[in-house]
N, C-alpha and C positions, 0 to 999 in steps of 0.2 A: 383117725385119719392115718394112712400109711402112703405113703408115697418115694417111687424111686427117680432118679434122674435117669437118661438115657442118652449117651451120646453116639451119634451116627458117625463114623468115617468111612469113605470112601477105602476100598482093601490097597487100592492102587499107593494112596497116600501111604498108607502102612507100609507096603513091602517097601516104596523107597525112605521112608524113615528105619525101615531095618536096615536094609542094603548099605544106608550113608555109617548109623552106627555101628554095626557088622566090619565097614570096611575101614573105619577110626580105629575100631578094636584092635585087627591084626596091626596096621601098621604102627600103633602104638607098642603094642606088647612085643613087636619084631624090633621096634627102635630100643625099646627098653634092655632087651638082651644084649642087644650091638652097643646101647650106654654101660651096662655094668660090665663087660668085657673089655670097652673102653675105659673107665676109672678106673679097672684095676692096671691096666697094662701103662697109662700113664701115671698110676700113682695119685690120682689128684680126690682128695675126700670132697670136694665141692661136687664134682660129676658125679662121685656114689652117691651124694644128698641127692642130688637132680633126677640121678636112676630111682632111689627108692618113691621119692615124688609120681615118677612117669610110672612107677609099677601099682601105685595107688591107683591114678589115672585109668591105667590100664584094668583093674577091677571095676572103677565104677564106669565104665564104657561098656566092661563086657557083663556086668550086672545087667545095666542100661537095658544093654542089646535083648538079654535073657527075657529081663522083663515087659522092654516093647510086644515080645513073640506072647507073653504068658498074658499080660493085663488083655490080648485083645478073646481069650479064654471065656465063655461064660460062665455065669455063678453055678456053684454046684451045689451040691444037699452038703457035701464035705466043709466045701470053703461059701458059702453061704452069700456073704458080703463078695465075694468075689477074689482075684489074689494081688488087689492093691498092696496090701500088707508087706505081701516079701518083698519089697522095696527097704523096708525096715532090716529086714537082715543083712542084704548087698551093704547097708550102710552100716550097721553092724561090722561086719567082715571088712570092710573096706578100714574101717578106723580103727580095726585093731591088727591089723596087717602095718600099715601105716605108721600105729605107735611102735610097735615091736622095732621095724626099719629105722623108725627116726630115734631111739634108745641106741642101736646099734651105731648109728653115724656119730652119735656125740661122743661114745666110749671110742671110736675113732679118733675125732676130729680134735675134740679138746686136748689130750696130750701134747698133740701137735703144736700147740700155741707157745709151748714150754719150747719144742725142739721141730720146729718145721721142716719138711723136707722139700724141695723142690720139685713140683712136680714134670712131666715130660712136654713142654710149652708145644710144642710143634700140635703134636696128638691132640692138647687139648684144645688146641686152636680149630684144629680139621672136626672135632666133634661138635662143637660149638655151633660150626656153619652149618653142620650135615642136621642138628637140631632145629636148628631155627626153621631151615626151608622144611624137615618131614613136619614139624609141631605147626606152623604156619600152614603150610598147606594143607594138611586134615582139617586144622581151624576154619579155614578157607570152605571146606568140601560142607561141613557141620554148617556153616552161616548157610546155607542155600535152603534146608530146614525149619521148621513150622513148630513142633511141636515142642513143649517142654524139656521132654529129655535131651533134645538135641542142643536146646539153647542153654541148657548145666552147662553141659560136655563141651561146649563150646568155649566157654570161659576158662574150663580145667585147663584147654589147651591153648589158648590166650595165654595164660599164668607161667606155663611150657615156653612157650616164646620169651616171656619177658625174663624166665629165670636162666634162657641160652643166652639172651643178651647181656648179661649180667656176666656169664662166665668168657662171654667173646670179647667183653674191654677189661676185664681179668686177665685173661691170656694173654693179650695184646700189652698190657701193662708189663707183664713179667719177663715179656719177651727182652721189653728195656732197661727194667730194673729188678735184682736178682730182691723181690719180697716175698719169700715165700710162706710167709707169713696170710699173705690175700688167701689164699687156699683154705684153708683150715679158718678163718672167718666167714670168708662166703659160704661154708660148707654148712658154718652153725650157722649162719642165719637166713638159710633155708630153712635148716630142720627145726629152728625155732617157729618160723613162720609156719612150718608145716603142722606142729605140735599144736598153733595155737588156735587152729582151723578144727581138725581133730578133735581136740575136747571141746569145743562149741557144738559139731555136730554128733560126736558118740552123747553129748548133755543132752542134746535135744532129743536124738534117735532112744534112750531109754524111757526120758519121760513119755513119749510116744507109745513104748515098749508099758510102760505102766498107765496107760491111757490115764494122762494126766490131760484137762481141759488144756486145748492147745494155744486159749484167748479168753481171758479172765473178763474183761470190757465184755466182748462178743458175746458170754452168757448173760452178764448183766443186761446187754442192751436187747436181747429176746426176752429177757423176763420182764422186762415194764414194756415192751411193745404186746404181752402177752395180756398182763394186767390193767392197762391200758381201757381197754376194755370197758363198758359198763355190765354186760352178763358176765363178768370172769371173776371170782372171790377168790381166787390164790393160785399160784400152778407151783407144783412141787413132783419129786423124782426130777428134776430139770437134770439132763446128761447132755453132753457133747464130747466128744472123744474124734481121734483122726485114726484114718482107715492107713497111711503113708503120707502125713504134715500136708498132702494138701485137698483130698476128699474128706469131708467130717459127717457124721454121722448123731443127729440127735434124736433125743425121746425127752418125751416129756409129759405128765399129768395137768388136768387142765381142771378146775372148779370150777363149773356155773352156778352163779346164785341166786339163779329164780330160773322158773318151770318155762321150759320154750317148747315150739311145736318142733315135729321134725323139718319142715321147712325152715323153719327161723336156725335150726341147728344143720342144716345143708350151706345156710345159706355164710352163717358165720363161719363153719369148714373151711366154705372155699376161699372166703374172706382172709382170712388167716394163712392158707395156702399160699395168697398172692403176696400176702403180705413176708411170708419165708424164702419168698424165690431169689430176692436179691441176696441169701446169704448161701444161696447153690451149694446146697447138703447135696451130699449123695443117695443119702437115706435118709427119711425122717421117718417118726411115729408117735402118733400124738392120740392117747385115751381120753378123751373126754368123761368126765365123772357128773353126776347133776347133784344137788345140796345136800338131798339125803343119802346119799351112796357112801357107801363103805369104801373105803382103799383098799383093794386086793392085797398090796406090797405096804398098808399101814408098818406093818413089824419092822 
């Protein structure tokens, strides 16, 4: 039994789910240069935690985008399964860009704890507002969207808002009271926050990467629905692997243990078919073996 899933969109849908993250893209990656120009010229390591943050952002938007244009690509004789996959690298890249920046803010930010400097309150205050309303409003533009990638992207930029708000009753604090201490705390616990996302998602993107079973239960619960069965004497090769954590892809050997017509073996196919649809593979493939047959992949 071999079977693919097929999804249909309309192109109209597509080009405005490029269009909305296309236009997230630039104005992220354009705010993020106007933040690291602004934390240096204020001095303040909280806003360069916040830039490194939005330059992350800024990757997995413009990954995002890359791959909205490339997944709607058919499958090739090259890339076979199709190019769900490079989703894996964007998150790749993204998380190791991300760690590098967030090593670099703490060899900043932590001396500072020792000897803080004040940083330029005015500045930080005017970036703070100019953050809120561009990270808001893209977040704004992204909610009007449908599909997956937009509803991620959505929340990266949620996260963006709440981490300007965070520096705009910072600012506002220091305005009153010389701590400049706030500074170089909120800057690390950004970049801890930001670290501790990072290695949750580079953990999962290599097992990925090493097509580890992406749902220990989910294998279990196919293989007693499989055995289940009264013509089914064992299923073994059982695989499930993900194409990018959320299309999975399985194969699997099947034992019948007594002689059926081929009707009765059309009939249990499709049987079995219906019964895989509510775990929406992307791909499956399923050999059927009868009692006396050998296993090709015995070895």
């Amino acid at each position: 039994m071999h079977s693919h899933s097929h999804g249909h969109n309309h192109s109209h849908n597509d080009e405005d789910a490029s269009r909305r993250i296309g236009w997230a893209f630039f104005l992220n990656l354009s705010f993020t240069i106007i933040e690291f120009i602004g934390g240096w010229l204020t001095n303040s390591t909280a806003i360069m935690a916040d830039a490194i943050h939005d330059l992350g952002d800024s990757i997995s938007i413009g990954t995002a985008w890359g791959l909205n244009k490339l997944s709607n690509k058919p499958a090739s004789s090259q890339f076979s399964y199709g190019y769900k996959r490079f989703s894996l690298l964007g998150a790749l890249i993204n998380g190791l860009v991300l760690t590098v920046g967030s090593v670099f803010i703490l060899i900043e930010a932590i001396p500072r704890l020792a000897n803080p400097e004040m940083p330029q309150v005015e500045g930080m205050l005017l970036l703070a507002i100019f953050g809120m309303v561009v990270n808001g409003y893209a977040a704004y533009k992204l909610s009007h969207g449908k599909t997956l990638n937009e509803r991620v992207l959505n929340w990266h930029l949620l996260e963006d808002v709440l981490g300007w708000i965070a520096i705009f009753i910072v600012s506002i604090v220091l305005m009153f009271v010389e701590w400049p201490i706030l500074d170089p705390i909120l800057s690390i616990g950004f970049t801890l926050f930001i670290l501790f996302n990072v290695v949750r998602t580079l953990k999962s993107t290599l097992m990925l990467f090493l097509q580890a079973t992406p749902d220990i239960e989910l294998i279990e619960n196919i293989k007693s629905k499989i055995v289940s069965k009264a013509i089914v004497g064992e299923v073994h090769h059982l695989h499930i692997w993900s194409l990018d954590g959320e299309h999975n892809v399985l194969t699997a050997h099947i034992v019948l243990n007594t002689e059926i017509s081929n009707e009765e073996l059309k009939s249990y196919k499709l049987e079995l078919r219906q019964e895989l649809k509510e775990f929406d593979f992307a791909h499956t493939t399923i050999e059927i073996e009868f009692i006396d047959e050998q296993c090709r992949d015995a070895s």
